[in-house]
C-alpha positions as CSV (number, residue, x, y, z in Angstrom):
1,X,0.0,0.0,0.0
2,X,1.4,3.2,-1.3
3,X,1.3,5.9,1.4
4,X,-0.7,9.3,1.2
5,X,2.4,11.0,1.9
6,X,4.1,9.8,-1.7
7,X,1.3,10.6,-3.3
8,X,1.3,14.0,-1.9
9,X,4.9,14.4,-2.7
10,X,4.1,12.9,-6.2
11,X,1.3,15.9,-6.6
12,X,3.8,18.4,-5.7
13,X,6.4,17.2,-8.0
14,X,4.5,17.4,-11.0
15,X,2.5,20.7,-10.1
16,X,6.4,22.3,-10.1
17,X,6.1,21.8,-13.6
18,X,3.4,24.3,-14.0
19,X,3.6,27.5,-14.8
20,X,1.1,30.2,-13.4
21,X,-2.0,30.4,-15.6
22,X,-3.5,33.3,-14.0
23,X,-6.9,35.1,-14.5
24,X,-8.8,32.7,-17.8
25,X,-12.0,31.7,-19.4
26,X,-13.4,28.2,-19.2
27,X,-14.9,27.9,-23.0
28,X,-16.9,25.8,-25.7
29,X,-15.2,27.2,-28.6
30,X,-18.7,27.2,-30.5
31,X,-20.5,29.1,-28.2
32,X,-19.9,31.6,-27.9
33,X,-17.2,32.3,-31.3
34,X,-14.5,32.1,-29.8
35,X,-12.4,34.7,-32.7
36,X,-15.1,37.2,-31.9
37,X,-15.0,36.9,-27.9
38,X,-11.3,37.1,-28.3
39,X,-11.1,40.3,-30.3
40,X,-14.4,41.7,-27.8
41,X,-11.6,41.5,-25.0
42,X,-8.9,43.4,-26.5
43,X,-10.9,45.9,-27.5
44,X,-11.5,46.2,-23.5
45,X,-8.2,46.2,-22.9
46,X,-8.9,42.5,-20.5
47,X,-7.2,39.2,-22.2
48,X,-7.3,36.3,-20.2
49,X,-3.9,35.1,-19.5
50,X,-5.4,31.4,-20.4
51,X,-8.4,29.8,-22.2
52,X,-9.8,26.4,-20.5
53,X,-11.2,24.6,-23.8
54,X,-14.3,22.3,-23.8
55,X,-13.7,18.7,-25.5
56,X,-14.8,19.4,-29.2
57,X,-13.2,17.7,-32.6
58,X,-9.9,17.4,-33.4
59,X,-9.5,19.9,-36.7
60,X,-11.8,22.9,-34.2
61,X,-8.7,22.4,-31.8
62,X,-6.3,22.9,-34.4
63,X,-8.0,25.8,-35.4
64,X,-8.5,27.6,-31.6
65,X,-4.2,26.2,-31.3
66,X,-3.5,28.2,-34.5
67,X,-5.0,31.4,-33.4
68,X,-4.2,31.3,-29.7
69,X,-0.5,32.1,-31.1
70,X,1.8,31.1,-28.0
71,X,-0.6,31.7,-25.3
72,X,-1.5,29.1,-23.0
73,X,-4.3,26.6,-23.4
74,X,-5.5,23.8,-20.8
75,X,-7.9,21.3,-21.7
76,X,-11.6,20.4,-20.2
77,X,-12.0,16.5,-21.0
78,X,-15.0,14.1,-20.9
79,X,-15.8,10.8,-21.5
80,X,-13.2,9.4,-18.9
81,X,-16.4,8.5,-16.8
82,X,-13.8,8.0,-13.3
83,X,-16.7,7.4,-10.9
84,X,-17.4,4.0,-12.6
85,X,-16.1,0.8,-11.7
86,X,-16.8,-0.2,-15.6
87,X,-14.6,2.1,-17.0
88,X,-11.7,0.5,-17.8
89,X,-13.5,-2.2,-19.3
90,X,-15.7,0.5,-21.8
91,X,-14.8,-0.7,-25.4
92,X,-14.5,3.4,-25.6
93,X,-11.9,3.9,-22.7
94,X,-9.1,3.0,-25.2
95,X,-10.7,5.1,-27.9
96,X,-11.5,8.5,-25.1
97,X,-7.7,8.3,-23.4
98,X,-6.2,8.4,-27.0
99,X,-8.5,11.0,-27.7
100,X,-7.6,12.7,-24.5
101,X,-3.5,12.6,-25.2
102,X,-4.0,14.1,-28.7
103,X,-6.2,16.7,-27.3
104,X,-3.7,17.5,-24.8
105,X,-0.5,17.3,-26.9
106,X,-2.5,19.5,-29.6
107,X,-2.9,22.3,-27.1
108,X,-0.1,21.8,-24.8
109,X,-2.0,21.6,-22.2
110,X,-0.6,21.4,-18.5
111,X,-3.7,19.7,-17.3
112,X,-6.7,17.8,-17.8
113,X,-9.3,18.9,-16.1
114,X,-12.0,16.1,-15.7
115,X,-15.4,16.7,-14.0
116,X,-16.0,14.1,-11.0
117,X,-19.0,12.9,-12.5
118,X,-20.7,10.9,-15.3
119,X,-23.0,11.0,-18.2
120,X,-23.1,7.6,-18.6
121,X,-24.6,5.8,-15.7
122,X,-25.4,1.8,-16.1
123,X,-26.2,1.6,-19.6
124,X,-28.4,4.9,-19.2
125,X,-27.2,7.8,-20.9
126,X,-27.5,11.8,-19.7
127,X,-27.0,15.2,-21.1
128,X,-25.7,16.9,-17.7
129,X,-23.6,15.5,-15.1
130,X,-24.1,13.4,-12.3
131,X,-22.4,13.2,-9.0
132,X,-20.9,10.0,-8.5
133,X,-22.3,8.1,-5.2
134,X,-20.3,9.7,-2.3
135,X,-19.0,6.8,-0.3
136,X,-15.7,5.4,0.4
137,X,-15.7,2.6,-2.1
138,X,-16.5,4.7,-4.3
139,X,-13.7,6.9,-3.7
140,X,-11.2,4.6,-3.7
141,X,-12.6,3.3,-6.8
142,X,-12.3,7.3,-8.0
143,X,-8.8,7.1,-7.1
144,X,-7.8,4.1,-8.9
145,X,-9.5,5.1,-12.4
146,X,-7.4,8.6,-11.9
147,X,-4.2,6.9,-11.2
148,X,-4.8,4.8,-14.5
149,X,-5.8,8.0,-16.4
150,X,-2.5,9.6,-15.2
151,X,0.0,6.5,-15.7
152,X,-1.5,6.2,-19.1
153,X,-0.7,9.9,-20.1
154,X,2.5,9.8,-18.3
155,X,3.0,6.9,-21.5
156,X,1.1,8.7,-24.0
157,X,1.3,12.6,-23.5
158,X,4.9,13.7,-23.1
159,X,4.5,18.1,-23.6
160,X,7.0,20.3,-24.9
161,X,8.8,21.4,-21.5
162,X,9.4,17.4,-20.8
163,X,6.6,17.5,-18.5
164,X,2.9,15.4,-18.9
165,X,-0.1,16.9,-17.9
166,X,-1.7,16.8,-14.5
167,X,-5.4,15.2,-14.2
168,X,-7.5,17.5,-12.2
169,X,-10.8,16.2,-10.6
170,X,-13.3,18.7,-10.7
171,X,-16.0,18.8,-7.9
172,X,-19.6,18.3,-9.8
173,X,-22.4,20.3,-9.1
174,X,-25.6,18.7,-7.2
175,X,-29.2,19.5,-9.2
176,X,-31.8,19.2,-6.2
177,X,-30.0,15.7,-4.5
178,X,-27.4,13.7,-3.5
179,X,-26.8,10.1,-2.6
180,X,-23.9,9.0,-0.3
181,X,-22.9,8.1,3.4
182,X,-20.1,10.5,3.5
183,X,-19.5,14.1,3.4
184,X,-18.5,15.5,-0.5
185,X,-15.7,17.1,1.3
186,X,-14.1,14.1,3.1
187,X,-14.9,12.0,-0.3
188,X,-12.3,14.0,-2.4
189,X,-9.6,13.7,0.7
190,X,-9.8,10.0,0.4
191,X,-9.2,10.4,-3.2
192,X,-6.4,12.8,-2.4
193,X,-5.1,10.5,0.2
194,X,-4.5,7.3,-2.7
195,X,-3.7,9.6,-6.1
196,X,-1.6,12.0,-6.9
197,X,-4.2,14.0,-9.0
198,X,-5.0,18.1,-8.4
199,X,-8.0,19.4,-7.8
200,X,-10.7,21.7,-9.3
201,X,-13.0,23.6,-7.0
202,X,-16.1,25.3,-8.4
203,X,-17.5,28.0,-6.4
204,X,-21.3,27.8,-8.2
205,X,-20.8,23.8,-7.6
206,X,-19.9,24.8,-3.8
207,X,-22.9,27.0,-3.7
208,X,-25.5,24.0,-5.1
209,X,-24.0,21.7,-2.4
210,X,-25.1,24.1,0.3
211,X,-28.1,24.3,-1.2
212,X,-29.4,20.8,-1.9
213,X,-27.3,18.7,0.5
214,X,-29.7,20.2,3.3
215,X,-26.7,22.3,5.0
216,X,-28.7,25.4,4.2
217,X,-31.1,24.8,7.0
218,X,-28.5,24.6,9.5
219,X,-26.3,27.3,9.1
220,X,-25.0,30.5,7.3
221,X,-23.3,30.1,4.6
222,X,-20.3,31.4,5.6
223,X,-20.1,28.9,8.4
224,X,-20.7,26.2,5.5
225,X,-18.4,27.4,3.6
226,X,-15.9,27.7,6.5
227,X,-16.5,24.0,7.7
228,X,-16.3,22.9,4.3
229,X,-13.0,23.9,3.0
230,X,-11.5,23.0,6.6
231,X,-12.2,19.4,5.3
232,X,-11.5,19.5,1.6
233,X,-7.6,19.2,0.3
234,X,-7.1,22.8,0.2
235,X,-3.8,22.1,-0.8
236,X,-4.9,20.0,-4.2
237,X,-6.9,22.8,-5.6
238,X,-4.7,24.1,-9.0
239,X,-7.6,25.6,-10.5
240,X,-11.1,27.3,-9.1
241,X,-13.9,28.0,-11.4
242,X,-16.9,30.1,-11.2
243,X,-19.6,30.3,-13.4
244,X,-23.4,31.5,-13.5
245,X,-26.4,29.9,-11.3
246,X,-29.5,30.3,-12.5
247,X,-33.2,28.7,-11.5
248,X,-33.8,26.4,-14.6
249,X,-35.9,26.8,-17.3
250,X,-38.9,24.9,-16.0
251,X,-38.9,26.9,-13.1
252,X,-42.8,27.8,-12.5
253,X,-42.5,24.1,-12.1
254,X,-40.2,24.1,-9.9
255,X,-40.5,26.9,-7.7
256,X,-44.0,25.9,-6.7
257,X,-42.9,22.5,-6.0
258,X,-39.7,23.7,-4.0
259,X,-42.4,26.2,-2.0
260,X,-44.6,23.1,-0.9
261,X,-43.9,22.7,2.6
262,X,-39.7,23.0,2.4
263,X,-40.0,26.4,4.3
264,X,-36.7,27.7,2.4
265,X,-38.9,30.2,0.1
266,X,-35.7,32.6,0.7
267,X,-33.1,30.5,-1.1
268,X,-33.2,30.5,-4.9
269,X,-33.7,27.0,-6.7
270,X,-30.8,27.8,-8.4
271,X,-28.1,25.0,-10.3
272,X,-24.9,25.2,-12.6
273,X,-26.1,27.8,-15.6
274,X,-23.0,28.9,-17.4
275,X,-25.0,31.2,-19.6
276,X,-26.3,33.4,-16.8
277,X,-25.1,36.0,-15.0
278,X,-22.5,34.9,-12.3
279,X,-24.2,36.1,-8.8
280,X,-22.6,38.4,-5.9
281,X,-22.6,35.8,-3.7
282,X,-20.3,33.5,-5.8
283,X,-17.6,36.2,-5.5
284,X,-18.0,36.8,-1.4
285,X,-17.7,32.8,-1.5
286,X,-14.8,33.3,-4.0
287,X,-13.1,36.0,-1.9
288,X,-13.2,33.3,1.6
289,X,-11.8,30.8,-0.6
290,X,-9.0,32.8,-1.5
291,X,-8.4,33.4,2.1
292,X,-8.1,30.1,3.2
293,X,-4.2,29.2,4.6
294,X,-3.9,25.8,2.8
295,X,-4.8,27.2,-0.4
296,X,-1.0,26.8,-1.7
297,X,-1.3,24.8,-5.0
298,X,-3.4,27.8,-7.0
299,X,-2.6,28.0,-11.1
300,X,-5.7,29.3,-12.5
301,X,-8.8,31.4,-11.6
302,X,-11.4,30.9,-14.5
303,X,-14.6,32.1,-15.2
304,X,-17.0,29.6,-16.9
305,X,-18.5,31.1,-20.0
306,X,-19.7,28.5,-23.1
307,X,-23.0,29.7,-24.1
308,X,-23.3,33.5,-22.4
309,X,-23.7,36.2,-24.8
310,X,-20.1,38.3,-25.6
311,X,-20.9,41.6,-24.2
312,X,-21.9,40.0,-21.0
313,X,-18.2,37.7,-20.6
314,X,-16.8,40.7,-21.3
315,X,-18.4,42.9,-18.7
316,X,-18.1,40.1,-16.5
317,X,-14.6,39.5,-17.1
318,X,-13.3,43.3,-16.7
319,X,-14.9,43.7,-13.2
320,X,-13.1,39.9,-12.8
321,X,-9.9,41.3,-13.8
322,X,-10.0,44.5,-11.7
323,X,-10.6,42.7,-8.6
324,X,-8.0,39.2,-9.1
325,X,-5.8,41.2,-11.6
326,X,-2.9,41.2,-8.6
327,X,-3.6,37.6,-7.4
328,X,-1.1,35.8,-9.3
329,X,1.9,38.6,-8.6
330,X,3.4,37.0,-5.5
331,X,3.4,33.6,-7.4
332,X,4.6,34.8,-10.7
333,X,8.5,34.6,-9.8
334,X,8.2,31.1,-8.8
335,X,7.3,29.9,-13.0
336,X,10.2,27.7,-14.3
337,X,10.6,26.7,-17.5
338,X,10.4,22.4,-17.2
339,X,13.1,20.5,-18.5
340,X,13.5,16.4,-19.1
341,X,10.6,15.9,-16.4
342,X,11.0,12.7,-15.4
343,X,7.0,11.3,-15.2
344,X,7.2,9.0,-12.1
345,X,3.6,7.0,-11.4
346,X,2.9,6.0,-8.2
347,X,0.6,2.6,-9.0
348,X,-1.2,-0.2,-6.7
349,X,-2.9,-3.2,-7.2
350,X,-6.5,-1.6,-8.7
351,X,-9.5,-2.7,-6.6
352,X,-10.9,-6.6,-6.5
353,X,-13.3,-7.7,-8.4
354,X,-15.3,-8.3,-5.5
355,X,-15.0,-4.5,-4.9
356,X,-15.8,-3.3,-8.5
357,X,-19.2,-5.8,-8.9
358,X,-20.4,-4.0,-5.5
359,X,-20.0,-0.4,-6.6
360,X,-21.7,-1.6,-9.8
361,X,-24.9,-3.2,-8.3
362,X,-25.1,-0.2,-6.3
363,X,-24.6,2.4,-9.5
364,X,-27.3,0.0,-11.2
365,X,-29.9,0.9,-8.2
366,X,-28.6,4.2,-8.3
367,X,-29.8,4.5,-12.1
368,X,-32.8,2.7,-11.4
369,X,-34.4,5.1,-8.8
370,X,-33.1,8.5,-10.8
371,X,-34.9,6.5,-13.7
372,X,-37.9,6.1,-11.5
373,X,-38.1,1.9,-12.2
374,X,-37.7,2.0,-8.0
375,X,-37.8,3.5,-4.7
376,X,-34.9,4.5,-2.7
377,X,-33.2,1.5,-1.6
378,X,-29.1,0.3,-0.8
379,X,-27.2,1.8,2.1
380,X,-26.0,4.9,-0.4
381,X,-29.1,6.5,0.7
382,X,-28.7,7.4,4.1
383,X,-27.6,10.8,3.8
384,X,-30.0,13.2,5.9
385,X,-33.6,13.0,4.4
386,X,-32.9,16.6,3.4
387,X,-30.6,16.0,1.3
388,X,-32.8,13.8,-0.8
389,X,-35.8,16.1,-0.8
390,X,-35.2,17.0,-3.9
391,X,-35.2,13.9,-6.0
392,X,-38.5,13.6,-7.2
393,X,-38.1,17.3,-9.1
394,X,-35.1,15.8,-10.9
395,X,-37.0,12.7,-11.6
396,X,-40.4,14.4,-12.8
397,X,-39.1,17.7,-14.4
398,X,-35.3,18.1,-15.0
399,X,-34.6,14.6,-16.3
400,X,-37.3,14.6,-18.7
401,X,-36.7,18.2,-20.0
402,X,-32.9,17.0,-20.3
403,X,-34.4,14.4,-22.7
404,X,-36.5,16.5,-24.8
405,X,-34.4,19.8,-24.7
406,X,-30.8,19.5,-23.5
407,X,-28.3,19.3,-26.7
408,X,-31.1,20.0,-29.1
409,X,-35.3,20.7,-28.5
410,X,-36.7,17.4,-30.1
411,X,-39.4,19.2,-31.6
412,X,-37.0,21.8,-33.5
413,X,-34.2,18.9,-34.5
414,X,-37.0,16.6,-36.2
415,X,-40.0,19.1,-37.3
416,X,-41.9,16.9,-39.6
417,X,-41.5,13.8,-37.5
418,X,-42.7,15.7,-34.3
419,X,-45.4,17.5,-36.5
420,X,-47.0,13.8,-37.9
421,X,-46.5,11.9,-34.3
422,X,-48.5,14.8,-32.7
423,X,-51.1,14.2,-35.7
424,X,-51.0,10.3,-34.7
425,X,-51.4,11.4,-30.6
426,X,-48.2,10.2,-30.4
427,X,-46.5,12.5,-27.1
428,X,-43.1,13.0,-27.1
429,X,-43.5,12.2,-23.2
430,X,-43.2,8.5,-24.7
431,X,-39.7,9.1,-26.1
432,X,-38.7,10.0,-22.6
433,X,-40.5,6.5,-21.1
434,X,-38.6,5.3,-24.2
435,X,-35.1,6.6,-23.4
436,X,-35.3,5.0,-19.9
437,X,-36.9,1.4,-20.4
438,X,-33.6,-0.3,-20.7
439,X,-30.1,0.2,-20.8
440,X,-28.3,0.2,-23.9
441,X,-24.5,-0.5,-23.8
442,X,-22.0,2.5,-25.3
443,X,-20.2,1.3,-28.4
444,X,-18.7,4.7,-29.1
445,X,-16.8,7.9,-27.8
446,X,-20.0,10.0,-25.9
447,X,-21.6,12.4,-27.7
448,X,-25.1,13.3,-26.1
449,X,-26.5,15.1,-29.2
450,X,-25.6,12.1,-31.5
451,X,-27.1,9.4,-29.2
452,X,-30.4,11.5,-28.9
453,X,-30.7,11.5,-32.7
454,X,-30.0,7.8,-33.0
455,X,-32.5,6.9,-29.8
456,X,-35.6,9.5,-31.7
457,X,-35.2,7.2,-35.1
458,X,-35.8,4.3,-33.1
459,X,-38.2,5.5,-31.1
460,X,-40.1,6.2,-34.3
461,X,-39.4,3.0,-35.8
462,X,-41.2,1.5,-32.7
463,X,-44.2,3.8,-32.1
464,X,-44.6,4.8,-35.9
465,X,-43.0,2.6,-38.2
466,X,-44.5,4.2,-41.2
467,X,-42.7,7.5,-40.3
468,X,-39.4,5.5,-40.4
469,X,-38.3,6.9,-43.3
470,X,-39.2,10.6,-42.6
471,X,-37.5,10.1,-39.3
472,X,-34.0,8.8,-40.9
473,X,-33.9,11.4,-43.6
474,X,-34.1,14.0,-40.5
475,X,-31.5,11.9,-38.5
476,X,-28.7,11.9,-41.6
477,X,-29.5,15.5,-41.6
478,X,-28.7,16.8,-38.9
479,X,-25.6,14.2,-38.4
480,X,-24.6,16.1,-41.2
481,X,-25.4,19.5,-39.9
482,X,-23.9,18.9,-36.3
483,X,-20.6,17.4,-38.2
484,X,-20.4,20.6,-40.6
485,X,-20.6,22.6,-37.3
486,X,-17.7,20.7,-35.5
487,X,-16.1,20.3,-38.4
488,X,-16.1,23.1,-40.6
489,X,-15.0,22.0,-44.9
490,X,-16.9,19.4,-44.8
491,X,-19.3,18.9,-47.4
492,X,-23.2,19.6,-45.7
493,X,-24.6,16.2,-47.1
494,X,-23.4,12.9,-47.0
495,X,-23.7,11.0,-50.1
């Protein structure tokens, strides 16, 4: 058993190969245009000192490496689904960690940054994240995937100074629940305590944990705040986020519900909204973070910003820049320029068998119930009764707008489809019933907005089969719209 304090010492080794990265922008390079965002900035007279990019196609990343000149890029992955005990054996993992290295070697990037979380959840897929069960088997299971991750780049990924780049765990947000027997900050120390990984710490994340994990009913939240970081490795964090919160877009829905008998009508039903304005109260968090002694392992300070319109980043960014423009200037003389880094992996024995089947029978209940197919049941479910409150909103209202809206509105993606169904009574509520009947095994690298074209078409096939061919001339449509997007030369239709 390989001790916490080598992995520390590991951590600290390879974060002396990063430079400070400053004040940035976390970004999807399509939303907003990135050329246009960019040149918005220096008319203000406020360039980030980094861009954060979103995982997108190979040839968009050569593009955003081209024009970014010499300035320094870091690298947002997904796919590497580290909460599941299935990952290795994924016939994708091979195909998402090559991905990954080329990604990162394209860029020269110092890190990948990797949310905590999944979209791909016991055969069932999702559009947003979800946290991963908070328990310590789960975390040690965490911690094994993230070694592998990093001993595989450390093979595959060797930058420009000599150095690889460092995975970063990012803290996921919570949307109305969470499932565990341990606290989210004790989970990531255990993590901390058997990898060698960095940490990303996401004040609007931080924000929805005091919201929905029932702490916001028993203290301030500067006292939450306060007890919270005492307990989280501090000393991990390389890069802190902050991004918009927002109440979501069926929110009549969910405001009325969240009013019935919760007695917190004072606290927004906000969640993780990159596209909205970022709150005051993220930047009081922001400024006690800052504050706090064992934050020594700072590179980057980001705003999250894929989807907002330009003028507002930019506004946003300014104000950002006039309050955390000095941050980095006690830091900045400690950057060295990395030579012949010497990538040193710290490995164990991964976890049994044994241990793997029971975190997956416990992810399989864990789908089941946010599927609805069952009632709360397993021992991951004895968090406080508060902290589970909201469960039945994400089941009944977010999960199946995700379906019908997330990465694409249904109804706008396949018009003539939608428009003869409706003439047949055919509701779309069905495709949602549909999407969640059974699990269907990932063959391919995730992509959300591919998966729900391919799920509609067979949806139709089932419900409709005379609209089978309307429905696949839609599908190859907009595959070849969404890869013209990604993937811009590319002729519009296939032949």
């Amino acid at each position: 058993m390989v001790s916490s304090g080598l992995y520390h010492r590991e951590f600290i080794r390879r974060l002396e190969t990063i430079p400070v990265h400053g004040l940035g922008l976390s970004v999807d390079i399509h939303a907003p245009d990135l050329a246009s965002l960019r040149r918005s900035l220096q008319e203000r007279q406020v360039p980030p000192t980094y861009l954060e990019v979103f995982r997108t196609t190979h040839m968009a990343l050569v593009s955003t490496r081209k024009e970014a000149g010499d300035g320094l890029l870091t690298y947002h992955g997904e796919g590497l689904w580290v909460t599941q005990p299935e990952m290795v054996d994924s016939t994708a993992f091979v195909q998402e960690i090559s991905e990954a290295a080329d990604h990162l070697l394209l860029l020269q990037s110092a890190w990948l940054n990797h949310e905590c979380a999944t979209k791909y959840l016991a055969g069932y897929h999702y559009g947003t994240y979800l946290p991963p069960l908070y328990t310590p088997l789960s975390a040690k299971v965490v911690a094994d995937n993230t070694r592998l991750i990093q001993h595989l780049l450390d093979q595959q990924c060797r930058l420009a100074n000599g150095s690889t780049p460092l995975v970063l765990l990012e803290m996921p947000p919570l949307t109305y629940f969470v499932a565990g027997t341990m606290s989210i900050p004790r989970f990531f120390r255990v993590i901390s305590e058997q990898a060698s990984c960095g940490l990303v710490l996401d004040v609007g994340h931080l924000w929805t944990v005091f919201r929905y994990s029932g702490a916001h009913l028993d203290m301030s939240l500067t006292r939450f705040v306060e007890e919270f970081l005492n307990e989280f490795p501090m000393d991990r964090v390389v890069e802190i986020h902050v991004a918009g919160l927002a109440v979501h877009e069926s929110h009549r829905i969910l405001d009325s519900r969240l009013k019935g008998g919760r007695g917190d009508d004072a606290l927004p039903a906000w969640i993780d909204a990159h596209a909205a304005p970022i709150p005051t109260v993220l930047f009081e968090m922001l400024d006690q973070i800052l504050c706090h002694p064992q934050l020594t392992s700072l590179k980057g300070l980001a705003l999250e910003v894929d989807t907002k319109p330009v003028e507002l980043i930019v506004d946003e960014f300014a104000q950002f820049s006039r309050n955390y423009g000095s941050l980095f200037s006690r830091l900045s003389n400690a950057e060295q320029a990395v030579l012949n880094f010497d990538a040193c992996s710290l490995s164990e024995e991964p976890r049994s068998i044994s241990d793997k089947h029971t975190l997956g029978v416990a992810y399989d209940r864990y789908a089941r119930v946010l599927a609805g197919k069952t009632e709360l049941a397993g021992t991951e479910w004895s968090q406080d009764q508060a902290s589970i409150q909201g469960l039945d909103l994400y089941r009944s209202v977010y999960l199946p707008y995700e379906i019908l809206h997330w990465g694409g509105k249904v109804e706008d993606m396949f018009v003539e489809s939608c428009r003869r169904l409706k003439a047949r009574d055919v509701s779309l509520d069905g495709f949602v019933v549909f999407w969640f009947r059974e699990p269907r095994s990932l063959s391919g690298t995730y992509d959300f907005f591919l998966l729900k074209v391919e799920q509609f078409v067979e949806f139709v096939r089932e419900v409709a089969p005379e609209l089978r061919g309307i429905a696949e001339r839609e599908a190859k449509e907009l595959r070849c719209a969404y890869r013209f997007a990604n993937e811009p030369g590319v002729l519009l239709y296939e032949s």
